[in-house]
C-alpha positions as a printed NumPy array, in Angstrom:
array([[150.586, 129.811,  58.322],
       [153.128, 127.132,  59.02 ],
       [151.407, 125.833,  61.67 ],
       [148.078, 125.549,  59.592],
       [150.01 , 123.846,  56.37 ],
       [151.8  , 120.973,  59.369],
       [148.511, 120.129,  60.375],
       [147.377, 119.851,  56.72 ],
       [149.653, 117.676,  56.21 ],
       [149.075, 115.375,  59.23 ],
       [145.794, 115.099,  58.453],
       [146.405, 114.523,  54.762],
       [149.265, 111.621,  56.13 ],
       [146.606, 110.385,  58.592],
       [144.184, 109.727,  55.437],
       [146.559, 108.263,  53.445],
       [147.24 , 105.834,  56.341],
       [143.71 , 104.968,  56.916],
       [142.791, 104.326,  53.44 ],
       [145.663, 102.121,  52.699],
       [144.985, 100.139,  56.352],
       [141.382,  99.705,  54.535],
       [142.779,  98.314,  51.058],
       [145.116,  95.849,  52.948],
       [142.571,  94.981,  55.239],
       [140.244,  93.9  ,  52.415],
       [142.746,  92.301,  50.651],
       [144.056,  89.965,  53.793],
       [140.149,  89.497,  54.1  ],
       [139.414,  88.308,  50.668],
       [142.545,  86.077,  50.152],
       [143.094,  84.787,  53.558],
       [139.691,  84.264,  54.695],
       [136.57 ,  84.61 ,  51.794],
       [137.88 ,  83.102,  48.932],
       [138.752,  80.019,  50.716],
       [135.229,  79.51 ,  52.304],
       [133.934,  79.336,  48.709],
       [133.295,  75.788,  47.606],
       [135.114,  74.679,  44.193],
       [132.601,  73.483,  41.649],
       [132.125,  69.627,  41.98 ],
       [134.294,  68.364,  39.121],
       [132.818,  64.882,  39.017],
       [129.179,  66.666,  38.308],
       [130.74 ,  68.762,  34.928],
       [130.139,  65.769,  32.143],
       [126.37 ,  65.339,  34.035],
       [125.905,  69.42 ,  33.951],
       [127.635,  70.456,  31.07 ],
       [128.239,  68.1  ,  28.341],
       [131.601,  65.29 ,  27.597],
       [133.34 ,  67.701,  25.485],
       [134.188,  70.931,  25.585],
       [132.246,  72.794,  22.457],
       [134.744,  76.213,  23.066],
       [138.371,  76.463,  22.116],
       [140.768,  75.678,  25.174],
       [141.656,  78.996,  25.887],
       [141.588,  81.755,  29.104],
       [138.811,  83.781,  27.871],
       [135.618,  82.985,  26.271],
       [137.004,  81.111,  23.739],
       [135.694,  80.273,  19.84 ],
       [131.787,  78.731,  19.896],
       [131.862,  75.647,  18.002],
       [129.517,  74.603,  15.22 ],
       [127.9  ,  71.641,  17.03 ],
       [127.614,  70.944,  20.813],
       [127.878,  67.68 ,  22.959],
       [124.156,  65.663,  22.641],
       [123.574,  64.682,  26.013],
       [120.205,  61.954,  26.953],
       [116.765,  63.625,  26.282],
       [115.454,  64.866,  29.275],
       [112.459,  62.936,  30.995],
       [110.167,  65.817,  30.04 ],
       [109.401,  68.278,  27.361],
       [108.903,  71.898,  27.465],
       [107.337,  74.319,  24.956],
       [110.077,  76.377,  23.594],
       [109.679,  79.45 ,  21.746],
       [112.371,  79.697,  18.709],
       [114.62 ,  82.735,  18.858],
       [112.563,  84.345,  15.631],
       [109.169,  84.673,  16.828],
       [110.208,  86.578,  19.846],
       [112.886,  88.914,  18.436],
       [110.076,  89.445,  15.531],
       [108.818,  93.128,  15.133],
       [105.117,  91.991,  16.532],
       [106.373,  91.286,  19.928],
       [106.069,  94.442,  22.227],
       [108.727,  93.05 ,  23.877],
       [111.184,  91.947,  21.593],
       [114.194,  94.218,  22.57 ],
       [113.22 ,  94.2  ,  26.376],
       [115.   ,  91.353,  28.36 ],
       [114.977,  91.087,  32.098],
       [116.253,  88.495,  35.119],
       [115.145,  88.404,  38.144],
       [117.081,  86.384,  41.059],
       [115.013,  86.734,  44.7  ],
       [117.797,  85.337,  46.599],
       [119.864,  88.493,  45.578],
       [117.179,  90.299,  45.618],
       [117.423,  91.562,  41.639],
       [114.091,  92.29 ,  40.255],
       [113.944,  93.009,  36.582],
       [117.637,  93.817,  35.274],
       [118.26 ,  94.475,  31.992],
       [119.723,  92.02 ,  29.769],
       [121.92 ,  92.505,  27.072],
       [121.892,  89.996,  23.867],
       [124.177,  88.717,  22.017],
       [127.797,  90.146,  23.657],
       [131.054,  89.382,  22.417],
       [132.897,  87.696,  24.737],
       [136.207,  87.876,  23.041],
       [136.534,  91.682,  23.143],
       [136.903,  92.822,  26.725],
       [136.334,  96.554,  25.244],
       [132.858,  94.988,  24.216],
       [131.6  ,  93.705,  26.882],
       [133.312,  95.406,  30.177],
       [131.235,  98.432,  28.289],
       [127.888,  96.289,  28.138],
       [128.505,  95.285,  31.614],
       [128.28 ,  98.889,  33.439],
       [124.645,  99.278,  31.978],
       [123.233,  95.428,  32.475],
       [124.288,  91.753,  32.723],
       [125.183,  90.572,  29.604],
       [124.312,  87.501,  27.53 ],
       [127.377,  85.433,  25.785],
       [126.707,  85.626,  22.021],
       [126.41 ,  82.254,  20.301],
       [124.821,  80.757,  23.352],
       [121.292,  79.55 ,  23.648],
       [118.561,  82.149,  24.045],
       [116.318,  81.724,  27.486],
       [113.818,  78.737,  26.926],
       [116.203,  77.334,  23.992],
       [118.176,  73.908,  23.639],
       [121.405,  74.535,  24.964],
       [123.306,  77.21 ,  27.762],
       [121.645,  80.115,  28.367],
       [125.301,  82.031,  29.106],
       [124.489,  85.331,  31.227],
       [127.817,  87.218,  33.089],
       [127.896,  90.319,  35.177],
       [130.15 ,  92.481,  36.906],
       [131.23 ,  92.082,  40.941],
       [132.718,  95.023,  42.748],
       [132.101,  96.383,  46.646],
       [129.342,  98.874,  45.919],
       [131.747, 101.539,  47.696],
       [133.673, 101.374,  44.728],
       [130.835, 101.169,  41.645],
       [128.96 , 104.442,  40.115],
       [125.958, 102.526,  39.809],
       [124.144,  98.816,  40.973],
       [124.987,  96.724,  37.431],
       [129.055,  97.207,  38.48 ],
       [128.384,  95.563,  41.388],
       [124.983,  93.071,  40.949],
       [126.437,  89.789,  40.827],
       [128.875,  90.636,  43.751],
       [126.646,  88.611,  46.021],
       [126.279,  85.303,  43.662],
       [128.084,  83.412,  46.088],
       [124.8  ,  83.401,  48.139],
       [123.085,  81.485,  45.887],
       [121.884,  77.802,  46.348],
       [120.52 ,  74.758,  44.582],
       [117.094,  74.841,  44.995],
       [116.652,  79.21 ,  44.138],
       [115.402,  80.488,  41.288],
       [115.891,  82.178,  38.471],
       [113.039,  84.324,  36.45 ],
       [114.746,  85.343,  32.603],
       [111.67 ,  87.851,  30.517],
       [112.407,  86.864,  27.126],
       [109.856,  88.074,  24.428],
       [106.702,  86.916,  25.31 ],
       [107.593,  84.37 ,  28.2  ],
       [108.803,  84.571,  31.267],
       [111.527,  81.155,  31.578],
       [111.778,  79.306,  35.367],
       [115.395,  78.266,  35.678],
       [116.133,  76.134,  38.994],
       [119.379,  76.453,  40.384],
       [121.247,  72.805,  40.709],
       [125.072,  73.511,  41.313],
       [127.319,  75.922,  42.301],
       [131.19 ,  76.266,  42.727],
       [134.394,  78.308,  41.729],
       [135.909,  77.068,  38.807],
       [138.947,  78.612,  36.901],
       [139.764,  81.005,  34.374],
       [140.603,  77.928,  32.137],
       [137.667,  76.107,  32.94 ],
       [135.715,  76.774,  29.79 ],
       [133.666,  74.064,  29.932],
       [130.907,  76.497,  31.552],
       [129.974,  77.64 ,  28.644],
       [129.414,  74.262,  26.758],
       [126.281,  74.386,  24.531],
       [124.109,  70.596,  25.306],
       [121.77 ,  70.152,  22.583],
       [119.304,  67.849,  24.751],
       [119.403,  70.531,  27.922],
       [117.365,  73.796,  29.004],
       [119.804,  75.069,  31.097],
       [121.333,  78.457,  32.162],
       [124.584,  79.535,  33.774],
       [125.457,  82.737,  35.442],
       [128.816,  83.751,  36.49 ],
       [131.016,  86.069,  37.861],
       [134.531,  86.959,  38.827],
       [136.058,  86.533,  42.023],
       [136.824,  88.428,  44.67 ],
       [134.65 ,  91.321,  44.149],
       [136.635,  93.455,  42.112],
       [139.332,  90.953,  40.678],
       [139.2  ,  88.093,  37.96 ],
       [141.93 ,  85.361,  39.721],
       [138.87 ,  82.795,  39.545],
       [135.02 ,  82.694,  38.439],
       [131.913,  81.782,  39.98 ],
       [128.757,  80.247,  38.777],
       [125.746,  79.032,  39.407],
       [123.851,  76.276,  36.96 ],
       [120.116,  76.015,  36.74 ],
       [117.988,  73.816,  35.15 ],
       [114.205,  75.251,  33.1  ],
       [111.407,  74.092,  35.099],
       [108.469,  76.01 ,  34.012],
       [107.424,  78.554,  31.14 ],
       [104.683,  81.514,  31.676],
       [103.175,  83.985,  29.435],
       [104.437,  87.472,  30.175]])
């Protein structure tokens, strides 16, 4: 019997050793070595992408929407944008069904959450474990403005399910991928232009240009921590009936 409870025990110690070699091995990894092969967003591009002025209260999180944003130049062409009514309307058969699709992290239809609060973490760390979630107060996909959409990142060892972990892999993505965003009738084209780590602070992401069709996505980084965020900017190239 004592025999059988010592080598219990070894193998219970042995565990316990191997598990923490794992978490300080992934640690080391992601602050030694990934985080610093990530490329900072280029800070002479933010005025061009997202506006002269910063239309959110300078604070850590998401900050206080402002009433007006920062008018950039028209751009050289004009889309046909749907307003925000006639799609949320009551004859649309797909009014409360919002999707994104991203092939270069190979998402296909995730569900989309409207109008989160980004000021109450209880809110929206909930919303996040069942879909990627839209920042309230920001422009709705095919709309004037910054389409805001944020989801989780977390090894998918250590999620119960794909949303806690689908925008682990955002770091892949690239100027020149797309983005598909199902939005009531439409489906909205976003081209990806720029992408970067930016800081906590950095709230400027979420500016609201009134002359641009643009969307962000973001993330926190390293998988499974918030010490910086992640994005990736897109401009709206093309809309399509659903």
């Amino acid at each position: 019997m004592i025999e059988q409870r010592f080598k219990f025990t070894k193998l219970l110690g042995a565990m316990l050793v191997g598990v923490g070699f794992v978490g300080i091995s992934y640690l080391v990894w992601v602050y030694a070595f990934w985080a610093k092969t990530l490329p900072s967003f280029p800070t002479n591009m933010v005025t061009e992408v997202f506006g002269a002025r910063s239309v959110f209260a300078s604070t850590s999180s998401f900050g206080d929407l402002l009433p007006e944003g920062d008018v950039l130049s028209a751009q050289t062409f004009k889309l046909p944008v749907v307003q925000k009514q006639e799609v949320k309307g009551e004859t649309s058969q797909h009014a409360n069904d919002v999707t994104i699709s991203i092939p270069r992290l190979n998402i296909t239809d995730a569900q989309v959450a409207l109008d989160v609060n980004g000021q109450d973490e209880d809110i929206y760390d909930t919303v996040l474990k069942q879909s990627i979630a839209h920042l309230a107060h920001s422009a709705y996909p095919g709309e004037l403005g910054n389409t805001f959409l944020f989801g989780h990142s977390m090894l998918p060892l250590l999620t119960t399910n794909n949303y806690e972990s689908i925008f682990t892999s955002l770091p892949q993505m690239r100027s020149g991928d797309v983005v598909f965003v199902a939005y009531g009738e439409h489906v909205y084209e976003y081209e990806i232009t720029h992408t970067g780590v930016v800081e906590p602070t950095d709230v400027f992401i979420m500016n609201q240009p009134k002359s641009k069709y643009m969307i962000t996505l973001m993330t926190c980084i390293p998988p499974g921590f918030a010490n910086q965020r992640y994005i990736a900017v897109g401009n709206l190239i093309r809309i399509e009936d659903r």
